[in-house]
N, C-alpha and C positions, 0 to 999 in steps of 0.2 A: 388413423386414430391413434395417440398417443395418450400416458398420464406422465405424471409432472414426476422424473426421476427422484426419489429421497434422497439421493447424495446430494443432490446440491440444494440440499433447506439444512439450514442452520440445525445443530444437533438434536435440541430441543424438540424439535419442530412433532406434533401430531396433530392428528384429524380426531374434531371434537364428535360427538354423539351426533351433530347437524349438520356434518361436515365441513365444518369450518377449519382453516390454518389456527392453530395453535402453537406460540413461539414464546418460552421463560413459563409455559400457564395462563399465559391471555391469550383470549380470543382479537385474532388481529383487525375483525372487523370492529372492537370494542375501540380498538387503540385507534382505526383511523376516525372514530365517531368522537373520540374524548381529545385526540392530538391533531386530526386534521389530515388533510394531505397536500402533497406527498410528503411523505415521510419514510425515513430511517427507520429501521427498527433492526436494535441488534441482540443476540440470544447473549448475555453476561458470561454464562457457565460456559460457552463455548468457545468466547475469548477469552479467558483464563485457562481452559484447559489447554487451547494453541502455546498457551503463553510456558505453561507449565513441560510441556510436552517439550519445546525447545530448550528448556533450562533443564531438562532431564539427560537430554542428546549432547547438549554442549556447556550446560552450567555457565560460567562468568565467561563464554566467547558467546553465550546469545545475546541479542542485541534485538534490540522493533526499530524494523525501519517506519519511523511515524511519518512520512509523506503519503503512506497509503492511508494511513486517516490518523487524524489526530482533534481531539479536543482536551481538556481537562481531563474527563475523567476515564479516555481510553490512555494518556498519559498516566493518572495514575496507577491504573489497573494492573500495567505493563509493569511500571515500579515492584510496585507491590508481591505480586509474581515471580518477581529474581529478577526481570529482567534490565539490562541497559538500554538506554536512547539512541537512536542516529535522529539527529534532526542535520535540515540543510539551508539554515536559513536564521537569521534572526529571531523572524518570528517563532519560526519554531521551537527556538531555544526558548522563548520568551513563555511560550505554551506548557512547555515542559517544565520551567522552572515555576511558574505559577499555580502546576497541580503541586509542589513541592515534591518534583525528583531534586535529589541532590547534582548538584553540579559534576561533580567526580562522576557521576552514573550515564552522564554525555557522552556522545559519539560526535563531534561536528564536521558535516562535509561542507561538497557545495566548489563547484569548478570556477567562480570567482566573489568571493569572499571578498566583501569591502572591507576597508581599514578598521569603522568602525563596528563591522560583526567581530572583527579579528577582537581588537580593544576588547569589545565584551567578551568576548569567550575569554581573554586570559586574565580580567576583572573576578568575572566569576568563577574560575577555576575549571572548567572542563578538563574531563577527563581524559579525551583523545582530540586532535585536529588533526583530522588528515588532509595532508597537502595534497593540490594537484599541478603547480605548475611556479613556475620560477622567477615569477610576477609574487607569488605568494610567499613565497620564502623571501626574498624581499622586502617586502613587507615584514615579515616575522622580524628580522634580524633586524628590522628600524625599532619593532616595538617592543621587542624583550634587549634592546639595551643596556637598560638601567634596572631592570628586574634582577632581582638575586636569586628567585628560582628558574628553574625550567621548562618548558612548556612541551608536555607528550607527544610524538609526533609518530604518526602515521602515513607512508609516502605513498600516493594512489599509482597503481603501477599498469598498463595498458598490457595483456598478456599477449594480444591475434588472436582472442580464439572465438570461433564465432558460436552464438548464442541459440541458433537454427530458430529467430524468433521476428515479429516485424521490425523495420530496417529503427521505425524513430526509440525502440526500446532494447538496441541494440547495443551497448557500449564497452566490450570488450575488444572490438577489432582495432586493430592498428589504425583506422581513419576515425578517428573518434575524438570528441571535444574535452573529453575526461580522459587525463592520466599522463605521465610519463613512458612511453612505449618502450619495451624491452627488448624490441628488433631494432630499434634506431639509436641504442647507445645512448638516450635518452634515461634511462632510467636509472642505469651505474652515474650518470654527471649527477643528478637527482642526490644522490646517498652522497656521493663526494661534499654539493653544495650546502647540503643539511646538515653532513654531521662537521663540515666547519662554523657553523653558527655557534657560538655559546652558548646561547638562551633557549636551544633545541635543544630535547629528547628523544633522539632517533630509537623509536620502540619496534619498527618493523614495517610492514607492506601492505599494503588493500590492492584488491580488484574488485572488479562488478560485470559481467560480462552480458547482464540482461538482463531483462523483465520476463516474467509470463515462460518462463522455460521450462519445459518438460522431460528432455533430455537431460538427466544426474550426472551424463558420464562429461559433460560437458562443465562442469563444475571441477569434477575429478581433472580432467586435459589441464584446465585452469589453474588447480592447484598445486600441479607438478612443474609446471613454468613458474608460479612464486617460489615454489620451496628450490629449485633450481637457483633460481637468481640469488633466494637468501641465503644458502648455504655458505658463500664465503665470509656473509656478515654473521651472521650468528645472532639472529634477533630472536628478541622475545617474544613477538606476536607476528601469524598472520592471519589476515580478513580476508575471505574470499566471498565478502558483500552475499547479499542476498538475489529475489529472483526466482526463485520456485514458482513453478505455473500452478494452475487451480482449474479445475475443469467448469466450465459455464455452460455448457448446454449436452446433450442427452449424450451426445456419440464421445465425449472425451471424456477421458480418466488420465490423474494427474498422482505425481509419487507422495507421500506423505512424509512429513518433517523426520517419520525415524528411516523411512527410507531413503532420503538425500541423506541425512546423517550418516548411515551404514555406509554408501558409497563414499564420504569425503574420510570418515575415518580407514579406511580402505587404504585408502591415498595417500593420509598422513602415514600411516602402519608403513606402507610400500615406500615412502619415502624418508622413514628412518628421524622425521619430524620430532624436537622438541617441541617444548615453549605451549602458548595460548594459541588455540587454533579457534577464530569467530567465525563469527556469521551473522547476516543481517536479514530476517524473514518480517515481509511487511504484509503482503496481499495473502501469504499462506496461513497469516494469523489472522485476518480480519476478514478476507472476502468472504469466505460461505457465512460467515454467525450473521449475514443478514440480510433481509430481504427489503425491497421498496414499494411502498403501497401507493396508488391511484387512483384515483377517480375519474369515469370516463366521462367523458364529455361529450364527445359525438362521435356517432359511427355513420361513419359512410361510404356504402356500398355501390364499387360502379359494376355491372353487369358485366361478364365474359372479361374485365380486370382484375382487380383485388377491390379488396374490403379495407378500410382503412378504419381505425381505434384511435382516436386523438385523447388524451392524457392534458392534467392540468400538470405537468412536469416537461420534459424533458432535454433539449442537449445541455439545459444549463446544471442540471444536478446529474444528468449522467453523461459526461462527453465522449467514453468511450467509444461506445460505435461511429460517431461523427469522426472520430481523430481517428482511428484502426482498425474500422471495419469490426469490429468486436461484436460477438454472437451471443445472446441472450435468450431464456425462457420465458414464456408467459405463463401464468394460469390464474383463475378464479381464487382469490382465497375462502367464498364463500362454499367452493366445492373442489376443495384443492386438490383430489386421487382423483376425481371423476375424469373420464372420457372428452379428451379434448380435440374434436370434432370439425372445427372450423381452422381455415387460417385465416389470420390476420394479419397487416402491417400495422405495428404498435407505432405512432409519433405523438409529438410534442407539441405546445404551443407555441413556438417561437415564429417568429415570418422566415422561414428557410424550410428550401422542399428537402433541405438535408438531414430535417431534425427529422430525424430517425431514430428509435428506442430500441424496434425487435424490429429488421427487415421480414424475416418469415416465424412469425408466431402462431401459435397452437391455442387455444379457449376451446371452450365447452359453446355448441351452435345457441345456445338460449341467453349467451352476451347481450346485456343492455344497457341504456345510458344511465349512468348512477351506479353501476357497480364500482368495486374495490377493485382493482386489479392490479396483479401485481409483480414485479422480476426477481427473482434469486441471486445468490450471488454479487451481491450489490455494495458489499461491505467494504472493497477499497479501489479509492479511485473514485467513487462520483462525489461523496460530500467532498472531498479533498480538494477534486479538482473543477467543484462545482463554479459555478460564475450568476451574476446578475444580469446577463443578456435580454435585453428587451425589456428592465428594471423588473425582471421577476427575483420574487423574494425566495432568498434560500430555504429550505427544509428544516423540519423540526428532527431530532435525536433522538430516540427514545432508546434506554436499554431495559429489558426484560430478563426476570427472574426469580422463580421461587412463587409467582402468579403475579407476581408484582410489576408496575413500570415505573419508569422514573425518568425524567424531562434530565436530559446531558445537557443537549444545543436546543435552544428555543428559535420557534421560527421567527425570520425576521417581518419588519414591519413597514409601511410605507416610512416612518421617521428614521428610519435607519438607514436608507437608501439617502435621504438628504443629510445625514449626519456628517459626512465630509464635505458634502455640495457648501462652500463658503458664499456661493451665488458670482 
């Protein structure tokens, strides 16, 4: 017999007089009755205080990495905030610049970068490219030719060090698709080839050693191999990317943005570090402010097996567990502290015995068809990396606060799905 841990509900988050999940001041059974499901739902005041919290710890080196969610208006919020962008794509840039962040307030990555993302980011002015390989610089030095300014530059550097996190969100070691490695002499040819370009601004070095990390000191290992290597250049900036874990279900606890902070200034201090020291936090800003609503559809119980809870959602708006084995909570939102009594396998509708949502979930035993049900910690990574599998329609957005909701992403529609179909 469990209850549903409060660290991981969004800050907001209380239990009304009826016991219902209360998130922003709405009753979130209200939200999936007026918005549908499934659906989003993220707390506002808790994405700006992430947001605020990191621009406290590190000022103009904090950065949102928007891959873990991005629309409009988590784009502008970020803005607004203090913060700068990392986007890794086109589109993303395209997103960012349409809530109206300024261009300068970009981060652009992205391990290959077409000619014409490159084109547009130096169209538009961004604020950083960081390179990762020498196919790209290449490239740079065809299209800052004839240009009279410079164009900021940031060298993604490979340090070894490993992330202690799963192998596909792994990208600090030396076997890795991102970076120039700094065991292979790759990385010193890297600053050679860049700072002979004209049209380059060699400002300094990035890493990223992983996702979902929970080990700080692993950051710190990290950032003593950059400041290593940059010590005989004398750069202005370095990134040591984001990556901070979040804990998702009952038994994990996870450090907080001012305590990765304290250890990487730790690091700088020890290492005698000038200059801009960033950082790029994307899931430690977004994951807890939100939770995902459901509606069950069918439960079906085989005797002396398991219980199975089928969802009108799932791999396509949450693919993590499917990709990483990733561990989730359940509970009722109509009785969200109460005594959660039964297990259950949470899945999906999709035709796959793999769409799996909660392998081993927890509810209240008085679970019926038609309830709200709903997972924590939801806020990055599924709308991000949601998909239309089996033509189901992506999820609605909603952000909450002050009692109020307000429609961010609208749900899609069968017209929307044929909207590229040219036949």
């Amino acid at each position: 017999m469990s209850v549903l841990p409060r660290h991981l509900l969004p800050d907001s988050a209380e239990e009304s007089p009826e016991g219902h999940l209360m998130v922003g001041g709405v009753d979130t059974l209200d939200l999936a009755a007026e918005f549908g499901t499934p659906l989003f739902v993220y707390d506002e005041d808790h994405l700006r205080e992430r947001c605020r919290e990191a621009v406290r710890e590190f000022g103009e080196g904090a950065v949102y990495a928007t891959k873990a969610f991005l629309c409009r208006a988590m784009a502008r919020l970020a803005h607004e905030e203090g913060m700068r962008l990392d986007v890794a794509t086109g589109g993303e840039m395209s997103v960012a610049l349409a809530a109206g962040v300024p261009a300068d307030r970009l981060v652009f990555h992205g391990n290959n970068k077409s000619e014409d993302e490159l084109q547009m980011a130096l169209e538009v002015g961004v604020g950083r490219l960081v390179v990762d390989n020498f196919d790209e610089l290449d490239r740079l030095e065809r299209l800052t030719a004839s240009r009279h300014d410079k164009v900021p530059v940031l060298l993604r550097i490979t340090p070894g060090v490993s992330a202690h996190t799963h192998e596909y969100i792994s990208t600090g070691e030396d076997d890795s698709k991102f970076g120039f490695t700094v065991s292979t002499e790759l990385a010193v040819a890297a600053v050679e080839r860049a700072s002979s370009i004209p049209g380059i601004d060699l400002q300094g070095v990035h890493a990223h050693i992983g996702s979902q990390v929970y080990r700080v000191d692993a950051f710190a290992r990290a950032f003593e191999v950059l400041a290593d290597f940059s010590r005989p250049y004398q750069f202005g900036e370095i990134c040591i990317g984001g990556g901070l874990g979040v804990a998702y279900i009952e038994e994990e606890r996870a450090p907080t943005i001012a305590e990765w902070a304290k250890t990487l200034k730790d690091a700088v201090s020890s290492a005698g570090v000038d200059g801009l020291i960033s950082v790029e936090p994307g899931r430690s800003i977004v994951a807890n402010a939100a939770v995902t609503l459901y509606t069950v559809g069918t439960i079906k119980r085989l005797p002396g097996i398991r219980t199975y809870v089928a969802v009108d959602g799932g791999m396509s708006d949450n693919p993590r567990p499917v990709l990483y084995g990733s561990g989730y909570e359940t509970f009722l939102p109509r009785a969200v502290f109460h005594d959660r009594d039964r297990e259950v396998r949470l899945v999906g509708k999709h035709c796959e015995s793999g769409d799996i949502l909660v392998r081993e979930g927890l509810v209240p035993s008085d679970i019926r068809v038609g309830d709200i049900i709903s997972t924590p910690v939801t806020g990055a990574y599924g709308q991000s990396m949601g998909s239309n599998y089996n033509k189901i329609l992506k999820p609605a957005v909603v952000f909450v606060r002050g009692g109020e909701a307000r429609l961010v992403v609208r749900r899609e529609t069968f017209d929307d799905l044929l909207a590229t179909d040219v036949g």
